[in-house]
N, C-alpha and C positions, 0 to 999 in steps of 0.2 A: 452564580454570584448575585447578593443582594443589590437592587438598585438604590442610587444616589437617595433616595427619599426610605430607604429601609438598613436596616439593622440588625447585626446580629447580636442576640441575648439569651446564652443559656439554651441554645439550639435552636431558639422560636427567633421567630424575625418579626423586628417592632417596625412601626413603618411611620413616616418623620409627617404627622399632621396638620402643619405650621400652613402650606400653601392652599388649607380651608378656606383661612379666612383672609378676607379681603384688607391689604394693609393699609387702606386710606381707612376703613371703616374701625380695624382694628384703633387707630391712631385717634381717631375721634371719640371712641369709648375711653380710653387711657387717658386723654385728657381730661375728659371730665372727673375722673379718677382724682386726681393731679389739681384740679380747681376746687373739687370737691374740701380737699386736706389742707388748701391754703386760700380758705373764701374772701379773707381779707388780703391777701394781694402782699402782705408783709412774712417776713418770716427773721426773727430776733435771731436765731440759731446760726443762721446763715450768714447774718452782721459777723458773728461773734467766728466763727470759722474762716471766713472769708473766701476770696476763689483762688484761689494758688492751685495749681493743678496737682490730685494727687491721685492714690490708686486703693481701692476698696476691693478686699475677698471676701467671695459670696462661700458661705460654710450650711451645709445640711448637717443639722445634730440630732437627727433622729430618723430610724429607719422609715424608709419608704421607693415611692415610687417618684422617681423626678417627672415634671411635667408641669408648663405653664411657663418654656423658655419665652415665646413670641409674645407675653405678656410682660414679660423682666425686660426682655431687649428695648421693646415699645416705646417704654416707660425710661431708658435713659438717653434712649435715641432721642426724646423729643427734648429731653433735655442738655443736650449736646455731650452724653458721656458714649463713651465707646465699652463693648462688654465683648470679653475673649472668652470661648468655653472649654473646658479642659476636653482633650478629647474622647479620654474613656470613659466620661459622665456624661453622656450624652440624651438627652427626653428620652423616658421609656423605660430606662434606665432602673431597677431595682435592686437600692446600696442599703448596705445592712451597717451600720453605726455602729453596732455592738450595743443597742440599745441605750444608746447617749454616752457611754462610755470614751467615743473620739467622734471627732469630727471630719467630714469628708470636704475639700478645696473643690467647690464647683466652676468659679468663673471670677473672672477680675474686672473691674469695673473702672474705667481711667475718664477723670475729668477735674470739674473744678470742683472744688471740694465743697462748696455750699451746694451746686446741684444735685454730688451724688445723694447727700444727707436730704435735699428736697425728696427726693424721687425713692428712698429706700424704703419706709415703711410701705408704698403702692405697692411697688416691689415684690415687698416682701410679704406681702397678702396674698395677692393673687396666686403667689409660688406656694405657699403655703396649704392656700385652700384648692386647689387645680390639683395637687401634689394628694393631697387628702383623698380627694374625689377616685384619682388616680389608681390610689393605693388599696383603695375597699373596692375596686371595681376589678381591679387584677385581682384581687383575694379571692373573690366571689366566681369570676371566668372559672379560674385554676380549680376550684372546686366543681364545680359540673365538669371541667375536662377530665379530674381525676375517677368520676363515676361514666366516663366514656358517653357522657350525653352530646351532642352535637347541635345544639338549639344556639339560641340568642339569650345571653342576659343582659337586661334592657335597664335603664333609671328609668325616671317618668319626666313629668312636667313639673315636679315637686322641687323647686329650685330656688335659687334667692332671686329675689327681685331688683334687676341693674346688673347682676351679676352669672344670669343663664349662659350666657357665655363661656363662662370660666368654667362650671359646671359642667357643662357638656363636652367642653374640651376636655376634659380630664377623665370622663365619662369612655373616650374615645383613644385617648392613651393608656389606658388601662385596659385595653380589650374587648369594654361591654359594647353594647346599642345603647344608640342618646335616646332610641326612640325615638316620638314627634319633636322635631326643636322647638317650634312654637305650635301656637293655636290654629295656627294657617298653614301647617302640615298637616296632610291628612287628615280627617276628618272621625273623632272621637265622640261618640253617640253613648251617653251617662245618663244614668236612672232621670236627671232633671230632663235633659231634651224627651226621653220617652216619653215622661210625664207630660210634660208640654203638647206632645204632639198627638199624643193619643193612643198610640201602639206601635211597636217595633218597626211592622209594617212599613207605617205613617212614615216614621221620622226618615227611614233608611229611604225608602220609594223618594221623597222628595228631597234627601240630601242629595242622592246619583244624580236628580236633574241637573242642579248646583255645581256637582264635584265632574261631573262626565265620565269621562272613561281614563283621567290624569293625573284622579287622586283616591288611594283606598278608603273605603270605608273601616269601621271598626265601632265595634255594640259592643258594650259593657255587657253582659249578662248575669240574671241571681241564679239559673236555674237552665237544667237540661233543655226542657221548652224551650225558654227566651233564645238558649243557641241557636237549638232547630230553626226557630220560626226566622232569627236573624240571617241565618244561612240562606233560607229559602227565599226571604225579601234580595238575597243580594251582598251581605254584607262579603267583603275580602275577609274580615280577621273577628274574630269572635275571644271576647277575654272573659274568663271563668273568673269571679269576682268574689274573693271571700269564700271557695269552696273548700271543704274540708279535702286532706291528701287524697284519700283513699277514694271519697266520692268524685274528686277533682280528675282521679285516672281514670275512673270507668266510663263518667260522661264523656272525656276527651276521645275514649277510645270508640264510645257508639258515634259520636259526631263523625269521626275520622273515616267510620267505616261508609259512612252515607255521603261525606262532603271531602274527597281525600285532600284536595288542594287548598281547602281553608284552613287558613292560618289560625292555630289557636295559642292562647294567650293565656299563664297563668300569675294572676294577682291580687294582692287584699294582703298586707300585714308581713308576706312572705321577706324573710332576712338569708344571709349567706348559712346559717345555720342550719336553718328551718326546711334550706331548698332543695335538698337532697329524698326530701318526701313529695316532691311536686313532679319531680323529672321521672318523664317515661315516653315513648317512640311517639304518644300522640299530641305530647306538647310542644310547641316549637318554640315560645317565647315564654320565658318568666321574667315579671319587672321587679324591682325593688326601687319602693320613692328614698328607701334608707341609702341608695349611694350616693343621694345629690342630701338629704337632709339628716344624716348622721356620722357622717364623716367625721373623723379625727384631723385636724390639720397637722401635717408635717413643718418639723420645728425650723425653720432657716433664719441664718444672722449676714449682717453685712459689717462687715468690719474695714475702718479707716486703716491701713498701713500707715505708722508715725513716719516721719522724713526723720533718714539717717544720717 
């Protein structure tokens, strides 16, 4: 039986990512959110509604991947509304619309009726675009699972700015690697630091002093060499940069042969499309910056119930 924090979905089991993140920390992003959409401290909309307590359905009209609840909830908790989730719609969750053709009832939302209207568009953003992230990042899984490859597909650091967060939760509901969360994960050694430093060598030999034995390394590399030579300084993880498919398997496979335990890394340009020329036993990792910066957002509406 699936544990309390997992789910069954079409025989795969999703697994409920919500107790990532820290709910004080969560709340503090969300509000700014929330200050951000109301900088002047008025809101006319909300004269004109008034606070009578009432109840808003939260509706998905367009197929996807639901994901971005701990965002939705946040967001009316701070505003004193209360949100019920239906229970067979639950994060992870992959409902098919009929392609806008109807609409799926995901959650009810009870309070007073200028908050919920404060608090819907935050809302309904983050659901949206977490949802989006989501949904191209399960796309992309399901394709490498369906050519029986067993690696990692990763986003990158290519994210919205304020907003990596959302990004990478969705990144993670959807099945892929966030990869690095930030700049202070692991340790990302790109043609400028080489440059900088002088030589692969260089850069890798004095990042390890820095990083110790608590955080991996990783070399961008143009070329067969740069692998080699970054293997040999040390590096944990070697990412093949812009190589052509063909060439991209044969280097991975002589690396593999000489370095079995280094993790290699295929990236530059690579989309859900293109990736099925990238995958072979010597790759373990293919990134795409297209799941966090080309996403579709999933269509969601928040709707007042009229009093009866």
């Amino acid at each position: 039986m699936a544990s309390s924090s997992q789910q069954e979905e079409d025989g795969a089991v999703t697994t409920d990512f919500s107790a990532l993140l820290p709910q004080g920390q969560i709340r503090k992003v969300v509000q700014q959110w929330l200050d951000d959409d109301m900088p002047s401290m008025m809101d006319v909309g909300g004269l004109v509604v008034g606070t009578a307590e009432r109840e808003a359905k939260l509706w998905m009209k367009s197929p996807g991947v639901v994901a971005g609840k701990v965002f939705f909830d946040t967001t009316f908790d701070l505003l004193g509304c209360k949100v019920t989730w239906q229970k067979d719609h639950q994060e992870g969750v992959l409902l098919d619309t009929a392609s806008g053709s109807q609409k799926v009832h995901l959650a009810t939302v009870v309070g007073p009726v200028n908050r919920i209207l404060q608090g819907e568009r935050t809302a309904l953003n983050a659901m949206s675009r977490c949802s989006g992230v989501a949904t191209l990042s399960r796309q992309a899984v399901q394709r490498a699972r369906e050519l029986n490859w067993k690696g990692y597909v990763a986003g990158t650091r290519k994210t919205t700015p304020g907003f990596r967060i959302v990004e990478k939760y969705g990144l993670l509901v959807g099945g892929a690697a966030t990869h690095r969360l930030d700049l202070s994960q692991m340790v990302m050694l790109k043609d400028n630091h080489i440059w900088s430093a002088g030589s692969i060598t260089k850069a890798v030999t004095l990042a390890r002093k820095a990083a110790g034995f608590s955080q991996k390394i990783e070399v961008e590399c143009q070329s067969l060499d740069e692998a080699l030579e970054a293997a040999k300084a040390g590096a944990d993880i070697v990412m093949l940069d812009n190589f052509q498919p063909e060439q991209l398997k044969k280097d991975a496979a002589t690396i593999k042969q000489q370095f079995p335990h280094l993790i290699i890394e295929a990236s530059g340009g690579i989309t859900t499309d293109t990736m099925p020329d990238y995958l072979c036993d010597s790759v373990d990792v293919v990134s795409q910056g297209k799941l966090t910066q080309g996403y579709s957002c999933v269509d969601y509406s928040l709707k007042i119930v009229p009093p009866s």
